[in-house]
N, C-alpha and C positions, 0 to 999 in steps of 0.2 A: 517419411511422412509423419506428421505433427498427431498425436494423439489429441482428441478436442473434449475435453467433459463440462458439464454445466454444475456448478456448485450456488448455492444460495447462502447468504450469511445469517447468523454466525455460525463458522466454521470451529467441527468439532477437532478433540488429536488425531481420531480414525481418519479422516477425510485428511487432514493435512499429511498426515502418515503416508498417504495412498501416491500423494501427487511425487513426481519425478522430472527433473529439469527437462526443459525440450518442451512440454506439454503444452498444449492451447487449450486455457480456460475460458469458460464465458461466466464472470461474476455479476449473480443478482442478489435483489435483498439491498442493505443499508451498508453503506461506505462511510467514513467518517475523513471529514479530509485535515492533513495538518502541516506545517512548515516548521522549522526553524523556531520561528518567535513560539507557536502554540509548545510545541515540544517542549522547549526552555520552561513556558510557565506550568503544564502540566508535572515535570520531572521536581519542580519546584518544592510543586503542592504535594509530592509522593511522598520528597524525601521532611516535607513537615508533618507528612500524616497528615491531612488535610484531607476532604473527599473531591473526587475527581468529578469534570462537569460531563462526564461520560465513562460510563460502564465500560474497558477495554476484551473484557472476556467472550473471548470467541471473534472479536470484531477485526474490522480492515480497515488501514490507514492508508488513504490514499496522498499521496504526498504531492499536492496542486492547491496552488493560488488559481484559483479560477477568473476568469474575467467578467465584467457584468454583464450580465444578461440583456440583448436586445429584444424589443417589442415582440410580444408573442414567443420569446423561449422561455426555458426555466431557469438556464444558465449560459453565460459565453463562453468564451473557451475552454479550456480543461483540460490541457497538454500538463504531462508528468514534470515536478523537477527531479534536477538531481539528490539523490540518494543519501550520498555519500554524508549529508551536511546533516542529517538525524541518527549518523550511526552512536553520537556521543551519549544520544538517547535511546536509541533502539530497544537495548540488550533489558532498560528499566520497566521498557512498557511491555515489551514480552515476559517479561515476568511477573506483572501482572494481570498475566491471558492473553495479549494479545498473540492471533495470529497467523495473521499475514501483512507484508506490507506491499504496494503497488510504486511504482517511483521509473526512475532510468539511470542505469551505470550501475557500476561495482560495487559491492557492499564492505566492509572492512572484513578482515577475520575473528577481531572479537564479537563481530554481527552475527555473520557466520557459523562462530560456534556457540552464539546464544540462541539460533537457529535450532540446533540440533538438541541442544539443553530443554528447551522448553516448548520444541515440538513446534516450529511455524517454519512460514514460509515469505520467499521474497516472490516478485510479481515484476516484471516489465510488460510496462504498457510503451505505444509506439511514439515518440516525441517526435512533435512535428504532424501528427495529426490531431491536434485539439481541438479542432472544430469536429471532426467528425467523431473524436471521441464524447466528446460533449450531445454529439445525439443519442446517446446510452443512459443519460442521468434524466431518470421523470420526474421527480423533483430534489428540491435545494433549498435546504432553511441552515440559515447560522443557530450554533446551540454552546458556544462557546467566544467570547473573546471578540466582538464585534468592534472595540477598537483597532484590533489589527486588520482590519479592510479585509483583501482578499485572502489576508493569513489566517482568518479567524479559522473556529473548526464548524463545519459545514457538514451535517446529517444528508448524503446522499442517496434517493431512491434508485439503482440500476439497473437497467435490463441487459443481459446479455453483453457485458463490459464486456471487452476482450484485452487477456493478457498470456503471457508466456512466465511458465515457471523459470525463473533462474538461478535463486538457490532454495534446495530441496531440505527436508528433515534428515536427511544421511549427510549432510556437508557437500553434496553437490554444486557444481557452480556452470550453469551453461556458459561463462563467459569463456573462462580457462578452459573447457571440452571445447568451443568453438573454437579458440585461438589453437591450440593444438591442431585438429584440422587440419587448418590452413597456414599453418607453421611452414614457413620457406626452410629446408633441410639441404 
């Protein structure tokens, strides 16, 4: 059975320390969302010393192009992308505090063990349910990068987000324990 705890951001080391793959979280507090395009320009501005259009310390990257929002919501869809395509960035924004990130798939290993370096965590949310996850966000303002449409980065207010830890502060990875499992031998 899935251990459930409720965490609010921003998250400190103790709290990320705590968490262990398997786990079911509910994240509240403020998510920051980002893609591909935002990563690139953000890693940009770091590596010119430049200041960032967001505080990453303590904070969560949730990794969605959200869709627009219909009449009466705050935002449309909100299903996770894949992961994999910020690991070139991962390793630079957790070492400037961030941490945790939210996404779907595999993380690289040098993610992994940037993970472990600087005390964060990875998050799978359920892809394929983005409408229902999107009833978790009370609000949605862009605070970065409005040229990039749905990529821009998006200050999310959450209630009760649900995610599953996948990789842990110890180098954990639910993917690899799952696949083991159910390993045909």
């Amino acid at each position: 059975m899935l251990t459930k705890i409720k965490l609010t951001t921003p998250l400190t080391d103790e709290l990320v320390e705590k968490l262990r793959i398997g786990q079911k979280v509910f994240l509240n507090g403020v998510l920051y969302t980002g893609r591909d395009a935002a990563h690139k320009k953000i890693v940009e501005l770091l590596e010119s010393e430049k200041k960032l259009p967001i505080d990453l310390r303590g904070q969560v990257i949730y990794y969605v192009g959200p869709s627009p929002a219909k009449p009466g919501r705050v935002i449309g869809s909100a299903g996770p992308t894949t992961s994999g395509r910020m690991d070139a960035y991962a390793p630079k924004l957790m070492a400037m505090g961030l941490k945790g990130m939210v996404g779907k798939g595999k993380r690289s290993p040098e993610v992994i063990k940037a993970m472990k370096h600087y005390k964060a965590v990875y998050f799978a949310a359920v892809g394929g349910a983005a409408a229902l996850i999107s009833r978790c966000i009370k609000e949605a303002e862009v605070v970065a990068y409005p040229e990039l449409g749905p990529e821009a980065v998006h200050r999310l207010v959450v209630e009760n987000f649900p995610v599953i830890v996948v990789n842990d502060t110890l180098g954990g990875d639910l993917y690899e324990e799952g696949s083991k499992i159910y390993a045909v031998r």
